[in-house]
C-alpha positions as CSV (number, residue, x, y, z in Angstrom):
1,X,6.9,27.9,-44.7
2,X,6.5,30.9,-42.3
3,X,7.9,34.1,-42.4
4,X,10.5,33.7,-39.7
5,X,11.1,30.5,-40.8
6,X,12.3,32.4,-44.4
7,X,14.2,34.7,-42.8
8,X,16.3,33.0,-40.4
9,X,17.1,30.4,-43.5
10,X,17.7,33.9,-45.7
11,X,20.2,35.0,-43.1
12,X,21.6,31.7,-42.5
13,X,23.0,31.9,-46.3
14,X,24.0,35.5,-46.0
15,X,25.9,34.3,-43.0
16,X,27.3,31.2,-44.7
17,X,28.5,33.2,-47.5
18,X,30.3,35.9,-45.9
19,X,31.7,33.2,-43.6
20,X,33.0,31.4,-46.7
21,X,34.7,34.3,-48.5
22,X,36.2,35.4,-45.1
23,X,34.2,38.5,-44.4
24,X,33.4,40.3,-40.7
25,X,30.0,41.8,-40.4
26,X,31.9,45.0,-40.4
27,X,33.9,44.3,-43.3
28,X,30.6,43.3,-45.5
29,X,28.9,47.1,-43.7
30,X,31.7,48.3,-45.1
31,X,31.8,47.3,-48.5
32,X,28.1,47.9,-49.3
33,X,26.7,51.1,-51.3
34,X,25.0,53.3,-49.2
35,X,24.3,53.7,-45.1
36,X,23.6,50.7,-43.6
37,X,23.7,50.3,-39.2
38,X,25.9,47.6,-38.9
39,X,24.0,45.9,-36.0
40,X,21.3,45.6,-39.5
41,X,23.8,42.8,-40.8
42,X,23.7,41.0,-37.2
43,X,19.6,41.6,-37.3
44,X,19.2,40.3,-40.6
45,X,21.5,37.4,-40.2
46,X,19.8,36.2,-37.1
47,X,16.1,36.5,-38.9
48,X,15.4,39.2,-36.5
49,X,14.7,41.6,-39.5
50,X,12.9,41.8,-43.2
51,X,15.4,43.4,-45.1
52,X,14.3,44.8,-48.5
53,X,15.0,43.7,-51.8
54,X,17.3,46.9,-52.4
55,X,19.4,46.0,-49.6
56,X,19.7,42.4,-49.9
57,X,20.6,43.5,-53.5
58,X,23.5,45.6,-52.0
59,X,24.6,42.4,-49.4
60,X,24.8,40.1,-53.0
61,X,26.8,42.5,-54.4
62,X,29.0,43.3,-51.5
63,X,29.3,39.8,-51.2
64,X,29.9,39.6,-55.3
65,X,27.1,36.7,-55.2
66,X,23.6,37.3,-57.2
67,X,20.8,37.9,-55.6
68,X,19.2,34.8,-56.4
69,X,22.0,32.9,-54.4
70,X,21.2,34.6,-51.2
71,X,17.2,33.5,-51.4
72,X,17.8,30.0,-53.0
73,X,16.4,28.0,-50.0
């Protein structure tokens, strides 16, 4: 598996979880720790970015999921 090819299926979950507990892009921006550009969340989603392992740590929390669940692919 490529690199694009993990992220796109990273930010497929991210997307599918947010989706499934009913949370907007901005909502999930919103309840993370720290800045974050909310156009990151649409970059990351999309596997258009490499986020780091702090802030997919902060998107599992904001999304009250563990990390692991987010990179299970």
């Amino acid at each position: 598996m490529d690199k694009s090819e993990i992220l796109k299926k990273v930010g497929k979950r991210i997307k599918e979880v947010r989706l499934q507990n009913g949370i907007s892009q901005a909502d999930l921006v919103g309840r993370m720790q720290g800045e974050i550009d909310p156009t990151n969340i649409s970059r990351i989603e999309s596997g258009r970015t490499n986020p780091t392992v702090f802030t997919l740590f902060r998107i599992a929390e904001a999304l009250e999921v563990k990390a692991k669940d987010l990179l299970d692919l």
